[in-house]
N, C-alpha and C positions, 0 to 999 in steps of 0.2 A: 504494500500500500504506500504510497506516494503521498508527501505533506500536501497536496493538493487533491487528492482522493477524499484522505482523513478530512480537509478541512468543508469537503461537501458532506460528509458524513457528517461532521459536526452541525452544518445546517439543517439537513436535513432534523436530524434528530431535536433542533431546536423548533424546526416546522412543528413538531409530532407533538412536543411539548406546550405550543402556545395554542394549538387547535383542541387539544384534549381539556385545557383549562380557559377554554371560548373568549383568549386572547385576541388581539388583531396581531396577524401575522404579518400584515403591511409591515411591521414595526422592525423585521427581520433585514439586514442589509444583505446584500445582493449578493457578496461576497464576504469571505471570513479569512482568516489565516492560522495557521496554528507556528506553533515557535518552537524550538529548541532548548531546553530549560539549563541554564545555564551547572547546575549540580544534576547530572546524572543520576543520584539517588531520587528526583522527583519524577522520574519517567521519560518516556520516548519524547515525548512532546506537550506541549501546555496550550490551552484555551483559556480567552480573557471573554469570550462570549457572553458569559449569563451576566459578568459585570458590565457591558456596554447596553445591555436588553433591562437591566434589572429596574431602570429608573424610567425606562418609556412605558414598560408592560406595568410596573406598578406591584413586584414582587420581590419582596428578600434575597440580595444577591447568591445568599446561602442556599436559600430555600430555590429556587432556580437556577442551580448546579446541581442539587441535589438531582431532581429533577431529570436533569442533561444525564446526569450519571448515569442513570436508573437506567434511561432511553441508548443511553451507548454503550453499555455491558450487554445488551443483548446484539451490537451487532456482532456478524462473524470477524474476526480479525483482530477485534479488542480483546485485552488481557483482561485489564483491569483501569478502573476510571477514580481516581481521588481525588475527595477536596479538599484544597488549601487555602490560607487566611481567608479574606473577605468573599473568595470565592471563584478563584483559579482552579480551573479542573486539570490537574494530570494523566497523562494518559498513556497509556502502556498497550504494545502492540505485543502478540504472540509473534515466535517465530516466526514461521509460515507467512505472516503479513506482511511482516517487518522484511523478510531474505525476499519476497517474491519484485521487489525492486530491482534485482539483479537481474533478472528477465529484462524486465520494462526497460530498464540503460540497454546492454547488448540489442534487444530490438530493434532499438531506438537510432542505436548510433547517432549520429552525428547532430540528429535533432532535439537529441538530448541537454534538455538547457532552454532552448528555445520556447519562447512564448509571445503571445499576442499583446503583451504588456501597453506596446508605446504605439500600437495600428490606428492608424488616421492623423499622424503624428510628421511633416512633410520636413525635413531639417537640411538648413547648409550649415556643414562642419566648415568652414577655413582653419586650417593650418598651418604652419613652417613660416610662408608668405615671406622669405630672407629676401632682401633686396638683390640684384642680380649684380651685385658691385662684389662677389668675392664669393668662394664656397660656401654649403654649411655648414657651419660648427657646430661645438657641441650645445650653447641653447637651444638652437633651433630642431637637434636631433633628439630634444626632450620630447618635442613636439610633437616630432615625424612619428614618434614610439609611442606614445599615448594619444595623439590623434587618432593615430589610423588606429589602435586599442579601440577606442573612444567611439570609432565607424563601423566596425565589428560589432560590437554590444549593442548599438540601437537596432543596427538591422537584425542580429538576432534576436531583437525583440519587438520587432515589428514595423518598427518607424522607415517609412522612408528617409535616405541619406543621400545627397550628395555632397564630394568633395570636394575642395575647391583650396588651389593656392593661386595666390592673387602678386603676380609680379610689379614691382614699381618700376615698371621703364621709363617715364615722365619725371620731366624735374630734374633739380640742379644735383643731387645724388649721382645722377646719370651722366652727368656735367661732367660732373668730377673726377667719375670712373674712368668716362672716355680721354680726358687731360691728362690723368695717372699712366693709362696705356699709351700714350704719347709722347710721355716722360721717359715709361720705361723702353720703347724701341729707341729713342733716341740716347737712352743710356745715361739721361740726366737723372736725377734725385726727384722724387714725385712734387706734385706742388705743393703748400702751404697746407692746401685744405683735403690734400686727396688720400690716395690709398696708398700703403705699402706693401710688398709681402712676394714673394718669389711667385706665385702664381701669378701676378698681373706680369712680369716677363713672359712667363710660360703663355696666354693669351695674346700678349703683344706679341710674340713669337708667329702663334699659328694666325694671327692677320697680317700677320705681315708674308706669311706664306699663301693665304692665299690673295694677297695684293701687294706684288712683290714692288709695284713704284707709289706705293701711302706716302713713303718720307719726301716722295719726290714732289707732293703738292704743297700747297701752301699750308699754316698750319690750322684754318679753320677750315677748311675740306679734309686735309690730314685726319684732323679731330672727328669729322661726322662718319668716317670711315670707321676709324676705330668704335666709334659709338655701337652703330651699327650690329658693326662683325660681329665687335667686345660682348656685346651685349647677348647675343644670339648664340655664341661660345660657351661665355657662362651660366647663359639656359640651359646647353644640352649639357654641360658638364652638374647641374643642381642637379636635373632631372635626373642623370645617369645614375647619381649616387644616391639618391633616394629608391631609385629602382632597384640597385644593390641592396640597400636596407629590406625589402619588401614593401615600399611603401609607393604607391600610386595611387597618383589624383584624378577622380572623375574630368574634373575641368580644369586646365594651368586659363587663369584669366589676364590679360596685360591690362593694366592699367590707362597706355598708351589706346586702347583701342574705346574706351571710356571717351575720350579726346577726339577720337576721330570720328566717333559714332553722332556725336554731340549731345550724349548723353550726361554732361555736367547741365548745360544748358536747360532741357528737360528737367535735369532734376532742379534747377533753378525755378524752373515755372512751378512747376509745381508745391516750390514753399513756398512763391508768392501768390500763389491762389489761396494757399493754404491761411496766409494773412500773417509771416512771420518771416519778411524781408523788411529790412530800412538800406536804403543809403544814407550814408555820412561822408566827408572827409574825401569823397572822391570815389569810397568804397562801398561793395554791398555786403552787407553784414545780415547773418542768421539771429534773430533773438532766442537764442537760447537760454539766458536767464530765465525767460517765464516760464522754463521748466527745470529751474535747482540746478542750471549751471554756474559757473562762478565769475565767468565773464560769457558776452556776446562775442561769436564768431563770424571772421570774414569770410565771406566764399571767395569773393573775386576783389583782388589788390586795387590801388588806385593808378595804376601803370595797366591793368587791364590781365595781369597774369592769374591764372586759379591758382590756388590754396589746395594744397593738400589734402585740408576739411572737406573743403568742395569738392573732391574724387570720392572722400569719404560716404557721402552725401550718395554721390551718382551711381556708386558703387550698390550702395546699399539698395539704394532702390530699383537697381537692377536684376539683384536676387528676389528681392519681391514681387515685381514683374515676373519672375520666371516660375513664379508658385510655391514658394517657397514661404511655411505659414512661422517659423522660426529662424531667425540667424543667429549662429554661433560662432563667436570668434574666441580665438586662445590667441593671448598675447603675451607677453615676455612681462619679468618682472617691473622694466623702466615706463610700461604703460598704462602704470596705475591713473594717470592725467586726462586718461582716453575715457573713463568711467563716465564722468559726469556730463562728459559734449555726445558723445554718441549715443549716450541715455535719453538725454534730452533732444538732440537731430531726429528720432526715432518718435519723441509724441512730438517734434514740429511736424512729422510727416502725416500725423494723426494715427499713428500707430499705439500701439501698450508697449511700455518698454518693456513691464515686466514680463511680457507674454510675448512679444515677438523678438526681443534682441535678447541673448545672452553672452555674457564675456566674460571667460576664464584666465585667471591671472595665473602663471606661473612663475616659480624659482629657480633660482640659480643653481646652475649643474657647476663642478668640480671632477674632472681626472686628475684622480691622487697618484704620484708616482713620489717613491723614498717615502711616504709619507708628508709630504707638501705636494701643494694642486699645481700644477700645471697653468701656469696662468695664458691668457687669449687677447689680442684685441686685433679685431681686422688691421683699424689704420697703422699699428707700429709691425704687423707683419708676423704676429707671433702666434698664428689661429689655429684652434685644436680644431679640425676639421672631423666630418662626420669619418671619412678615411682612417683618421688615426684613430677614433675609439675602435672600429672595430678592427681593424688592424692590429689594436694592443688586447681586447678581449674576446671577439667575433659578433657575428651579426645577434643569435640568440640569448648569448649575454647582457649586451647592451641594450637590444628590446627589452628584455625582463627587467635587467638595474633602471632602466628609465621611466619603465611603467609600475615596478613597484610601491612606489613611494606615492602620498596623496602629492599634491601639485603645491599645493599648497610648504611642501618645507624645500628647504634646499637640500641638494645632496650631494657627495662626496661617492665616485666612484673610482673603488681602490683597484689597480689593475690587477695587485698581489692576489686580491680575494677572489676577482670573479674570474681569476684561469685558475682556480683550486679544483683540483680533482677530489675536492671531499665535501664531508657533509654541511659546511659552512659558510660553502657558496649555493648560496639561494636557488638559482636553479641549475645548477648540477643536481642536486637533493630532489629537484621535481624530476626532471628529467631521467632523474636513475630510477624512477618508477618507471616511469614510462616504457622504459627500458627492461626493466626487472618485468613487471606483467608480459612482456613480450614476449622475452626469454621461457616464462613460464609455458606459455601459449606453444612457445616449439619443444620445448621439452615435455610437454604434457602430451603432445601429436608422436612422440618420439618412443613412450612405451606404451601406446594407443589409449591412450587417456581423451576423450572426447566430450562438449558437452553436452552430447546427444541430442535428440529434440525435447523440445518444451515439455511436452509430457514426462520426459525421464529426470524432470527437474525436480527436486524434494526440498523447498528451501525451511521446509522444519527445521532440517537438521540444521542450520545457520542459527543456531543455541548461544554461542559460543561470547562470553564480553567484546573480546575483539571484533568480533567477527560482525557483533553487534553495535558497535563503535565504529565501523567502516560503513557497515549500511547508513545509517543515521549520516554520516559525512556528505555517503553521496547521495542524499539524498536532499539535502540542502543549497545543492548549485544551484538549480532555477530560480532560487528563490537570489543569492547572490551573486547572479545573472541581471537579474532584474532590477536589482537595488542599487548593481553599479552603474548599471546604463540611466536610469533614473537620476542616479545622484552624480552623475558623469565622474562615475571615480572606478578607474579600471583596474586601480590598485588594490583595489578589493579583491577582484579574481588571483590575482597573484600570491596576497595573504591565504586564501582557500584554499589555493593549490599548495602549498607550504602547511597544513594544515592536515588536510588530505592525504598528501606524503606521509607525514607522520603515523597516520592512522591505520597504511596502509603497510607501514613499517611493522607496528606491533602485531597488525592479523601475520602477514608473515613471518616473523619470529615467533607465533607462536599456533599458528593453524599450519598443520603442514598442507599443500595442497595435493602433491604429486607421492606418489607410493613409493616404501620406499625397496629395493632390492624384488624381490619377486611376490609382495607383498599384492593380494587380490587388488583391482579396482573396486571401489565401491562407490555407492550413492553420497558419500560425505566428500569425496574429492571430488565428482563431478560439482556438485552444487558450488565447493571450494572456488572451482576453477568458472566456474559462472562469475562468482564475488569476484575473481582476479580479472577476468576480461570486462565485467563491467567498471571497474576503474581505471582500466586500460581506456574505456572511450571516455570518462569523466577527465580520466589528466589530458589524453589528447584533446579534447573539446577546450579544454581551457586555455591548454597551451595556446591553442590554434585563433582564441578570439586577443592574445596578446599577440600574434603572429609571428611566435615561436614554437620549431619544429618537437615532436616527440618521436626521438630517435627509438628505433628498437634492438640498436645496440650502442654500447658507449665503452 
């Protein structure tokens, strides 16, 4: 029986309870959930039901558990049903209930997990979004790794997703880049305001290969060549190594094409219909104050040039146009300033900010090498690039270290720890499940150890504490499946599967599953090996929505 079985059985039986005592059963919510009770000694699972009912219906929280009780010791599958304090019913599943899970996972595979949680739900994720003036590094490979996390988890739960990173090719950033790549073919020191770092060579290089007479123009044509090239170089070399990571975007959007569309202008009309344009001073300005910004913003300069804002502006309401009932942006930790103008751009568009825009702040990543971080900065040329993490840890490491963690701290990744071939790198420890149930799986096929068909399944015998601590484990993914894509936190999955691991550890030290020497097969190792392969799909499904592989050997 599955917490989601249980927790219609729990309805039900509360149906049963409020029509026998000529209650309104309107009073009933549509859904229930039941939990995982933090001390094992209080049972499989706990209900808060009769206490959320007890004050509508007009009966004794006590006395309406009681009740619940009665009605769910008679189904088949329950143990036993106890009350606690004010009126927490605990609840205990037989064997047989509780092991028949194993089935239901292996069945299941791969949709194991998945639910209709977030359906009708239409979202654009933007992520990475680096500007095309240098590789990415490692902030921005926090991104890539919990993004694309973060696009896994709604869609498996229902939500439509698309993703989207959003290039600035417009503007003096591009300016600067392209003046750097100018610098550097001509072998002078960058400018004042531009870039550094051996890659803008390496770029200046291959434009200059494929325009072998650039230096021979003057240097504001020089310059629009390199813009160009530069520019379109650095695209494919982002794109290349995010593809490397596993990580691909539904849509790369340029900025630049916002511009040529005339879609700033559009979205200008549109806030002046809206009634939240002034001119001043030459310029036209957003009032954003009237919705708790802290100053009023310019869209368009008094020299006639857009603002930044103003892409911001066009941008947005570009995804909105394209049907999209949520925006979501994840932004680095220096864009805590962007909170309070895009909150408010969003109700000048007559939008809810709290319902159609969202925006995730992240922290600062660290590669700890000796034990001191690695320090980064594009313009002095010293950038940990997305290359070097996984080049010092690999690609399924640095998913995992990245998506670990809530978004919310900073983090420090020791190179020393996550190439550990032991239990105290984080997902090594997952992974060697993953690994380990696999192994079992061919050594089980190896002295004709099979798990038969369904009917040769006897999950009674699944008796055992461990064995009984592993089902319970897996049985609680969908639910923090659910909670992470909900509460956009993928690091949840990670802490479960670290968890899981564990749990998976003690059934196998201490259930054997495979026979040993010429010892019969019997019904207690099939069903064993049922428990082993259903956590086999439970670690792979996990692994797989952080979009890290489960090897089946290591």
């Amino acid at each position: 029986m599955t917490p989601a079985e249980l927790a219609e059985v729990v309805l039900t039986a509360a149906h049963t309870v409020l029509a026998q005592r000529g209650l309104d059963r309107a009073m009933l919510p549509e859904q229930t959930a039941v939990e995982r009770p933090r001390n094992a000694e209080h049972g499989d699972y706990a209900s808060t039901l009769a206490l959320q009912l007890s004050k509508k219906v007009g009966v004794p929280p006590r006395e309406l558990a009681a009740a619940l009780a009665d009605q769910l010791g008679q189904t088949v599958g329950i143990k036993s049903v106890e009350i606690a304090g004010p009126g927490f019913l605990n609840i205990r599943l037989d064997a047989a209930a509780a092991g028949q899970l194993a089935q239901v996972i292996v069945e299941a595979g791969e949709e194991y997990g998945r639910s209709d949680r977030l359906v009708g739900q239409s979202i654009n994720l933007e992520f990475v979004s680096a500007n095309p003036t240098g590789p990415v590094h490692i902030g921005g490979v926090r991104w890539a790794a919990v993004g694309d996390a973060l696009s896994r988890l709604l869609r498996a739960t229902g939500a439509e997703v698309g993703t989207e990173y959003y290039f600035n090719d417009a503007g003096s950033q591009i300016d600067r880049f392209a003046r750097s790549l100018l610098a550097a073919a001509k072998g002078e020191p960058p400018p004042e305001d531009g870039y550094a770092g051996a890659y803008l060579t390496e770029i200046a290089q291959q434009v200059q290969s494929r325009r072998p007479d650039v230096l021979a123009l003057d240097d504001a044509a020089a310059q629009e060549v390199f813009r160009v090239e530069g520019v379109e170089l650095m695209f494919a070399e982002i794109k290349s190594s995010l593809r490397d990571f596993g990580v691909e975007f539904d849509t790369y959007f340029n900025e630049k094409d916002l511009h040529d569309r005339g879609e700033l202008e559009l979205a200008l009309e549109r806030l002046r219909q809206q009634g939240h344009i002034s001119e001043a001073d030459g310029a036209t300005w957003l009032r954003t104050t009237h919705f708790g910004d802290d100053k009023d913003r310019v869209l368009r300069k008094s020299n006639g040039e857009w603002t930044y804002f103003a892409a911001d502006c066009a941008y947005y309401l570009d995804k909105r146009e394209r049907g999209y009932e949520r925006v979501v942006l994840m932004l680095g930790a220096d864009h805590h300033g962007y909170l309070g103008r895009m909150k408010a751009m969003v109700a000048c568009f007559g939008d809810d900010p709290a319902h159609n825009l969202e925006i995730l702040i992240g922290q600062m990543v660290n590669l700890v090498r000796d034990g001191a971080p690695v320090r980064m900065s594009k313009r002095a040329g010293t950038v940990v690039r997305l290359e070097d993490l996984v080049d010092a840890i690999g690609v399924d490491a640095a998913r995992y270290a990245l998506a670990r963690y809530s978004i919310d701290s900073p983090i420090d990744i020791d190179i020393e720890l996550w190439t550990r071939a032991t239990r105290d790198n984080p997902v090594y420890y997952v992974q060697y499940v993953a690994a380990r149930t696999a192994s079992v799986g061919r050594n089980a096929a190896e002295v004709g150890l099979t798990r038969g068909q369904p009917t040769d399944f006897h999950p009674e015998l699944l008796d055992h504490d461990k064995e009984n601590e592993l089902l319970k484990a897996l049985a609680e993914f969908p639910a923090v499946v659910a909670t992470a894509a909900e509460l956009r936190e993928p690091h949840r999955i990670a802490r479960y599967l670290e968890d899981l691991a564990g749990a998976y550890h003690r059934f196998y030290d201490n259930c054997r599953v495979l026979p040993r020497g010429d010892e019969e097969i019997t019904d207690l190792h099939r069903a064993r090996l049922w428990l082993n392969d259903a956590t086999r799909v439970v670690i792979a499904n996990g692994l797989r929505l952080l979009g890290v592989s489960a090897p089946e050997r290591m």
